[in-house]
C-alpha positions as CSV (number, residue, x, y, z in Angstrom):
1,X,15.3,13.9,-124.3
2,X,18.3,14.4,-121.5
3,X,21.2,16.6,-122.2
4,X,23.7,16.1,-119.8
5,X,27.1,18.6,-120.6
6,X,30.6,19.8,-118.7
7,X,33.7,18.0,-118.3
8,X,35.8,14.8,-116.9
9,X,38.7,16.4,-115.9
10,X,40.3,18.1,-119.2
11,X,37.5,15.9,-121.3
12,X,34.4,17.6,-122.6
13,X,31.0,16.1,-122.5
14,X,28.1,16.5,-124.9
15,X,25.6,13.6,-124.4
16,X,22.2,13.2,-125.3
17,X,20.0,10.8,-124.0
18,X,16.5,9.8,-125.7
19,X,14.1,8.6,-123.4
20,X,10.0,8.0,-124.1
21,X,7.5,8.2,-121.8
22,X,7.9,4.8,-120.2
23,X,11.5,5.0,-119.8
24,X,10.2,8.1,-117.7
25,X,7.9,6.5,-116.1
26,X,10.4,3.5,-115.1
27,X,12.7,5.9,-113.5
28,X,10.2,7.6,-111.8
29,X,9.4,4.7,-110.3
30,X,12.7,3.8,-109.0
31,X,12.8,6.8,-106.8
32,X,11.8,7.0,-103.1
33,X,8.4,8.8,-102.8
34,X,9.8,10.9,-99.6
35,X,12.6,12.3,-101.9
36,X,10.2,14.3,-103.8
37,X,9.2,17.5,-102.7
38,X,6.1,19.7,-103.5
39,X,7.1,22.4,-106.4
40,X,6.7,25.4,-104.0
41,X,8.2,28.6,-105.5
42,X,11.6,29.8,-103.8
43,X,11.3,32.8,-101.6
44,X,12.7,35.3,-103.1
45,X,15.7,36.1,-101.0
46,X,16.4,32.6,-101.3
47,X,16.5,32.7,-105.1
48,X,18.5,36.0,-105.4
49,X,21.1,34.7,-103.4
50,X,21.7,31.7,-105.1
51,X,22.2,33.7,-108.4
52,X,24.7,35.8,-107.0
53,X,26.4,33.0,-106.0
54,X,26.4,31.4,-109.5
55,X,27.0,35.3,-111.1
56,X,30.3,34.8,-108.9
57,X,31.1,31.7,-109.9
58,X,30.7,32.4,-113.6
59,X,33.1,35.4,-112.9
60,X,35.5,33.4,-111.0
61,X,35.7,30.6,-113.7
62,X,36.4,33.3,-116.7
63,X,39.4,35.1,-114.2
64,X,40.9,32.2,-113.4
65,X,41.1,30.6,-116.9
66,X,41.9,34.1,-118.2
67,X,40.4,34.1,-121.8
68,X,37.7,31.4,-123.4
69,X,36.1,31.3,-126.7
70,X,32.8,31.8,-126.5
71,X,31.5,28.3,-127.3
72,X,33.9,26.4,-124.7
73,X,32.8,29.5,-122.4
74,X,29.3,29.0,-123.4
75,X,29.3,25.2,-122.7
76,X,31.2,25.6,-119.0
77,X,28.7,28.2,-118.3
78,X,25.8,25.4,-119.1
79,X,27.3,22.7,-116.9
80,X,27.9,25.1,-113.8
81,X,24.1,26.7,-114.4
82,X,22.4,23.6,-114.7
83,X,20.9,24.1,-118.3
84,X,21.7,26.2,-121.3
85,X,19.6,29.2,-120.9
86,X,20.3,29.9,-117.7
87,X,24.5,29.7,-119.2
88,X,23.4,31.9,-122.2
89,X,22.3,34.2,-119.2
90,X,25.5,33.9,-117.8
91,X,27.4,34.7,-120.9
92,X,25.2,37.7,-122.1
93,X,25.9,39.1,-118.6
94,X,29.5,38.7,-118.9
95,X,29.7,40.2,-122.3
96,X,28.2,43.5,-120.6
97,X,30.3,43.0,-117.4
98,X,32.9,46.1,-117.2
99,X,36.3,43.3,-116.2
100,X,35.6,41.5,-119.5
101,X,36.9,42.2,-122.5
102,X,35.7,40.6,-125.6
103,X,37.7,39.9,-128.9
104,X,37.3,38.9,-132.3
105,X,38.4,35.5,-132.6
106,X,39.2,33.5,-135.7
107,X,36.1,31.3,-135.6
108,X,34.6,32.4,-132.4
109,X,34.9,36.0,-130.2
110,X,37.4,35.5,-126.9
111,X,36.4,36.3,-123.5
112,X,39.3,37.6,-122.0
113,X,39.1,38.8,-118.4
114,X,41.0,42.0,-117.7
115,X,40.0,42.7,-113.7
Protein backbone atom coordinates (compact mmCIF):
# COMPACT_ATOMS: atom_id res chain seq x y z
CA UNK A 1 0.00 0.00 0.00
CA UNK A 2 1.06 3.79 -1.17
CA UNK A 3 0.00 6.77 0.82
CA UNK A 4 0.70 9.67 -0.97
CA UNK A 5 -0.63 13.16 1.26
CA UNK A 6 -0.11 17.27 1.10
CA UNK A 7 -1.83 19.65 -1.00
CA UNK A 8 -2.76 21.06 -4.74
CA UNK A 9 -2.75 24.52 -4.09
CA UNK A 10 -5.53 25.17 -1.21
CA UNK A 11 -6.74 21.34 -1.93
CA UNK A 12 -5.88 18.64 0.46
CA UNK A 13 -4.77 15.14 -0.57
CA UNK A 14 -5.32 11.86 1.18
CA UNK A 15 -4.86 8.98 -1.37
CA UNK A 16 -4.20 5.56 -0.89
CA UNK A 17 -2.96 3.35 -3.48
CA UNK A 18 -3.12 -0.66 -3.19
CA UNK A 19 -0.67 -2.26 -5.05
CA UNK A 20 0.36 -6.35 -4.80
CA UNK A 21 3.42 -7.66 -5.38
CA UNK A 22 3.38 -7.73 -9.14
CA UNK A 23 2.19 -4.34 -9.56
CA UNK A 24 5.60 -3.85 -7.57
CA UNK A 25 7.32 -5.76 -9.54
CA UNK A 26 5.99 -4.04 -12.89
CA UNK A 27 7.08 -0.80 -11.73
CA UNK A 28 10.26 -1.90 -10.73
CA UNK A 29 10.79 -2.87 -13.84
CA UNK A 30 10.02 0.25 -15.55
CA UNK A 31 12.89 1.97 -13.89
CA UNK A 32 16.44 2.50 -15.34
CA UNK A 33 18.82 0.08 -13.44
CA UNK A 34 21.58 3.08 -13.19
CA UNK A 35 18.99 5.17 -11.18
CA UNK A 36 19.15 2.96 -8.33
CA UNK A 37 21.66 3.39 -5.82
CA UNK A 38 23.18 0.92 -3.25
CA UNK A 39 21.40 1.60 0.35
CA UNK A 40 24.56 2.91 2.01
CA UNK A 41 23.82 4.67 5.38
CA UNK A 42 24.16 8.63 5.27
CA UNK A 43 27.20 10.07 7.01
CA UNK A 44 26.15 11.46 9.77
CA UNK A 45 26.89 15.10 9.22
CA UNK A 46 24.98 14.60 6.15
CA UNK A 47 21.94 13.32 7.93
CA UNK A 48 21.96 15.91 10.81
CA UNK A 49 22.00 18.63 8.48
CA UNK A 50 19.23 17.65 6.55
CA UNK A 51 17.04 17.52 9.69
CA UNK A 52 17.84 20.82 10.68
CA UNK A 53 16.88 21.91 7.59
CA UNK A 54 13.43 20.21 7.69
CA UNK A 55 13.26 21.22 11.80
CA UNK A 56 13.39 24.88 10.05
CA UNK A 57 11.09 24.27 7.62
CA UNK A 58 8.47 22.79 9.97
CA UNK A 59 9.12 26.06 12.05
CA UNK A 60 8.85 28.30 9.19
CA UNK A 61 5.53 26.74 7.92
CA UNK A 62 3.78 26.99 11.52
CA UNK A 63 5.10 31.04 11.69
CA UNK A 64 4.02 31.88 8.63
CA UNK A 65 0.53 30.30 8.72
CA UNK A 66 0.32 31.56 12.42
CA UNK A 67 -1.95 28.96 14.17
CA UNK A 68 -3.00 25.20 12.76
CA UNK A 69 -5.01 22.61 14.29
CA UNK A 70 -3.25 19.90 15.02
CA UNK A 71 -4.54 17.41 12.33
CA UNK A 72 -4.17 19.94 9.25
CA UNK A 73 -0.64 20.66 11.13
CA UNK A 74 -0.07 17.09 11.49
CA UNK A 75 -0.88 16.21 7.76
CA UNK A 76 1.40 19.31 6.30
CA UNK A 77 4.02 18.12 8.59
CA UNK A 78 3.64 14.46 6.76
CA UNK A 79 3.87 15.79 3.22
CA UNK A 80 6.93 18.18 3.89
CA UNK A 81 8.73 14.99 5.98
CA UNK A 82 8.20 12.53 3.53
CA UNK A 83 6.04 10.01 5.79
CA UNK A 84 3.98 10.24 8.83
CA UNK A 85 6.35 9.44 11.52
CA UNK A 86 8.88 11.40 10.65
CA UNK A 87 5.72 14.49 10.71
CA UNK A 88 4.51 13.07 14.13
CA UNK A 89 8.32 13.82 14.92
CA UNK A 90 7.93 17.10 13.77
CA UNK A 91 4.83 17.89 15.68
CA UNK A 92 5.92 16.35 19.11
CA UNK A 93 9.02 18.64 18.63
CA UNK A 94 6.96 21.66 18.02
CA UNK A 95 4.61 21.06 20.88
CA UNK A 96 7.92 21.22 23.21
CA UNK A 97 9.41 24.14 21.13
CA UNK A 98 9.51 27.35 23.52
CA UNK A 99 7.80 29.93 20.28
CA UNK A 100 4.72 27.68 20.20
CA UNK A 101 1.96 27.95 22.03
CA UNK A 102 -0.66 25.29 22.12
CA UNK A 103 -4.47 25.66 22.76
CA UNK A 104 -7.43 23.84 23.45
CA UNK A 105 -9.35 23.70 20.43
CA UNK A 106 -13.05 22.69 19.94
CA UNK A 107 -12.33 19.34 18.24
CA UNK A 108 -8.61 19.52 17.96
CA UNK A 109 -5.69 21.61 20.21
CA UNK A 110 -4.28 24.83 17.95
CA UNK A 111 -0.78 25.41 17.29
CA UNK A 112 -0.35 28.90 17.48
CA UNK A 113 3.14 30.33 16.87
CA UNK A 114 3.98 33.20 19.24
CA UNK A 115 7.92 34.01 18.15
Amino acid sequence: MLRIKGRIGEWPVDLTVEMDREDWAQLAALLPRDSVMASAPAPQATVAKAQDGLWQTAQDLLQRAGSLEGPQLLAELSALAGSAAAGKRLLVRLRHCPQVQIESGAEAPLYRWIG
